[in-house]
N, C-alpha and C positions, 0 to 999 in steps of 0.2 A: 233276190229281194228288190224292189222297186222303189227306186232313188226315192227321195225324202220329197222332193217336188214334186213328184205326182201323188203324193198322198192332199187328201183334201181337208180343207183347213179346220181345224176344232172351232166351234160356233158355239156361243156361251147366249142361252136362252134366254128373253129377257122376262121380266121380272113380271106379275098378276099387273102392276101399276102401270107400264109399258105400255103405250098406246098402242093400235093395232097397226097395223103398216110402217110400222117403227125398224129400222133397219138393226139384223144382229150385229153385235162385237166380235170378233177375233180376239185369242188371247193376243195377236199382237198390239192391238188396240188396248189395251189393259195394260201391257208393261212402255207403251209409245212415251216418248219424254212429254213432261211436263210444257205447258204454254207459259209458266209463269219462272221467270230467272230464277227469282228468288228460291224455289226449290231443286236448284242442280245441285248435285254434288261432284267434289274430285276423289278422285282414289289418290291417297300418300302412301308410298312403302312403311309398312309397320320396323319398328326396332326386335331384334331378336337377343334376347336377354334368356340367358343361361337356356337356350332352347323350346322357351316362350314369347310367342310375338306378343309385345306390348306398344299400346298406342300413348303417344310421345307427342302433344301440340307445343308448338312453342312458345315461351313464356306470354310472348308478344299477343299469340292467337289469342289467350287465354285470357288478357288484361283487357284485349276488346271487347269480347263477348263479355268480360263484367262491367264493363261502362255500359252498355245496353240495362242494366236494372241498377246504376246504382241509385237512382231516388223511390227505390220499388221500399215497400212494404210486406212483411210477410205478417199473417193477417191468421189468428187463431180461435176457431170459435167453441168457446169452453162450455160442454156441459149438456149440448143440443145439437144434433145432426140438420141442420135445414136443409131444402133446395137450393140449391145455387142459385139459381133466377132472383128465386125471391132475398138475399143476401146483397146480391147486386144491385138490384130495384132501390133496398134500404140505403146503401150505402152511395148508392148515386142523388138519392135525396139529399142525405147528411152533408155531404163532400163536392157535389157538383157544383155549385158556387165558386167553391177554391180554386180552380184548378182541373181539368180535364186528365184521367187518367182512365188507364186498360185495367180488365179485372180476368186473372187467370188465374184455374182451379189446380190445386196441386192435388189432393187427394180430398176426402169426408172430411170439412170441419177445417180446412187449411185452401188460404188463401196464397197468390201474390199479387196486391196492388201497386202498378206501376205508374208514377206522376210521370208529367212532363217538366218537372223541377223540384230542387232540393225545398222552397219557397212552401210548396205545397202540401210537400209530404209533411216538414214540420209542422207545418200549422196542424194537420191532421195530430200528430205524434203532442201537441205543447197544448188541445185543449181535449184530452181524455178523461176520464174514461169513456168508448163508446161501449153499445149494446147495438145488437139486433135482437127484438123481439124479447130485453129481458136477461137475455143472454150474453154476458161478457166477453166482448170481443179483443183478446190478447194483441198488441200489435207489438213488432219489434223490425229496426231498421235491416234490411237485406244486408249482409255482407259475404263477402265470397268465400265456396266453402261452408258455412252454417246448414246444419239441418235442418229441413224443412218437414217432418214426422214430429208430430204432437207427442205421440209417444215415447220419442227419446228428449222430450222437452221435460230438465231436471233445474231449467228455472225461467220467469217470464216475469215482464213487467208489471208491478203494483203499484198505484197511485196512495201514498200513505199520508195523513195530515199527524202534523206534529203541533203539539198545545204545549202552553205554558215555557214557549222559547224566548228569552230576554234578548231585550230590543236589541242590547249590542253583537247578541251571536249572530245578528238577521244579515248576515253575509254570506257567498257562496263555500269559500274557505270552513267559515264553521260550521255551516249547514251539510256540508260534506263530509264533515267528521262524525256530528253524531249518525247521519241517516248510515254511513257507513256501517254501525253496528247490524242493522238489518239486510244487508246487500251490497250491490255495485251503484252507486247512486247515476241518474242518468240526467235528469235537468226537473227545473222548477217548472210550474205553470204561472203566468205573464203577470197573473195578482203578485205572487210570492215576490218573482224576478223584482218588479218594480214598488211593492212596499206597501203596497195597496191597502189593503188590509192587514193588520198584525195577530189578528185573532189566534192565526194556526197557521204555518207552514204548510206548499200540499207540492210533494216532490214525486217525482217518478221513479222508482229504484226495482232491480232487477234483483228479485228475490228467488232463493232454492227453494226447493220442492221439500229439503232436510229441513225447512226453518218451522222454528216455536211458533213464531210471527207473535212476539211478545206487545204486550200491552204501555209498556211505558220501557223507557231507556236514563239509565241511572247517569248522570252528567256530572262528570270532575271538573269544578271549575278551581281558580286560582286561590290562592292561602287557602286551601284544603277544606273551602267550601262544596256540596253536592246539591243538584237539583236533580226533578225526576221531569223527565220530556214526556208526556203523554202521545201516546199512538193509537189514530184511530183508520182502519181500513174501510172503506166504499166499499170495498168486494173481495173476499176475500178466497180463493180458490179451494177444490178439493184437493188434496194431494196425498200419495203414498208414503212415508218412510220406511217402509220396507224397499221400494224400487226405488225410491229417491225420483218421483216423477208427478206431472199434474192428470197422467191421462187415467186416474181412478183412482178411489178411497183407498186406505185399511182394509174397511169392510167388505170388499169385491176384491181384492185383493189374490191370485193364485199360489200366494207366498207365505198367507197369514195360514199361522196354526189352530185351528178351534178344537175346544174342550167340549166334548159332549157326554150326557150317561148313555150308556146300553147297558143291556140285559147281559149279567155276569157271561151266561155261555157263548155270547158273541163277541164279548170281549178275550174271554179265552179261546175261543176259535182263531181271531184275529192279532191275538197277541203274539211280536216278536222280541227277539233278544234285545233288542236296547229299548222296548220300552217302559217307562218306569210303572213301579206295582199302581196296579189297579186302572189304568191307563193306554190307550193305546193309537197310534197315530193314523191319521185320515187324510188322504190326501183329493184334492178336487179334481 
């Protein structure tokens, strides 16, 4: 057999777009390091745990890499698949004023917008709700860890106005007690904050996918008098409670049971042991 060096070298054809007199690649050319630092990598010995190598950074690694997105936004768009181009375009109109930020695609419908400061991302986060095109744009603050799949998203930010709140609950302490009943309360908008107007409360709270999203909240106040807080939603999401999630109805649902008629002998054709007389179950 004849040494590895006189064999001649694999030559990787170039492409219809290739100009002509264009010199071919080498696979070695294709695997040659990078011009740019920023893409080398090192090799770490992996950890061997019970006979499985497992990768182990250390705490330290791990806290750096999250200061690179902590004034990021993850950025959810409910209800409508768009092109990312045109997401970005919207959202640089909206936002560029603020503050300069990067716009990276995690998957269909799911964003992460990265500020150059906490300054900017709030402002973006304290005057919601936004839209592209119509479409409600979920936003919720990056933190390390959190899911980023819509799908396993089982609660998101809702913009709620609350009516008929007496002037002395108009504090953050009380205002966190009622909106509590609907969710995790997250912060006021700059009207509320500062007293601006008294008409209606309009808070930010992170509500489940399980919620009623009730229309008013019943108020215990002192000597065992009750008010009723009215609640009005801007927008108000699709959600499952069967999956306990936003990423589709009941109605679409692969969980819900539907009742249909058929013709007796396909129901007896089709009939098993548990299911009840005259009925029989369908699965999608």
């Amino acid at each position: 057999m004849r040494p590895s060096s006189e064999f001649p070298p694999i030559l990787v054809s170039p492409s219809p777009a290739t100009p002509l007199g264009a010199p071919y690649t080498t696979w070695k050319n294709l695997f040659s390091p990078s011009k740019n630092p920023d893409s080398a990598l090192q090799f770490f010995e992996p950890s061997l745990i019970d006979g499985i190598h497992q990768a182990k950074p250390p705490p330290e690694v791990i806290d750096k890499g999250a200061l690179v997105w902590e004034h990021a936004l993850v950025a959810f768009l409910v209800g409508k698949e768009l092109p990312t181009q045109k997401v970005r375009e919207v959202l640089l109109r909206k936002w560029g004023q603020v503050g300069s930020f990067s716009f990276h695609t995690v998957s269909n419908g799911v964003f992460l917008i990265k500020f150059d400061n906490g300054q900017a991302r709030d402002w973006v986060m304290d005057n919601g709700p936004w839209d592209i095109w119509g479409f409600h744009l979920a936003l919720r603050k990056w933190t390390k860890g959190m899911s980023l799949k819509f799908e396993e998203c089982n609660s998101i930010p809702i913009w709620v106005k609350l009516f008929n709140v007496h002037v002395h609950l108009w504090t953050k302490l009380d205002l966190s007690y009622i909106v509590s009943v609907l969710g995790r309360p997250f912060y006021m908008d700059a009207p509320t904050t500062n007293r601006q107007s008294l008409a209606y409360a309009r808070i930010c709270v992170d509500m489940s996918a399980s919620s009623p999203f009730p229309s008013s909240i019943l108020l215990d106040l002192d000597e065992g008098g009750t008010t009723i807080v009215g609640i009005e939603y801007p927008w108000k999401p699709q959600a499952c409670s069967l999956c306990k999630v936003f990423d589709h109805a009941n109605k679409s649902c692969p969980k819900e049971v539907r009742r249909e008629w058929l013709p007796k002998p396909v129901v007896e054709a089709c009939r098993k042991s548990e299911d009840a007389e005259g009925w029989i179950t369908i699965k999608r």
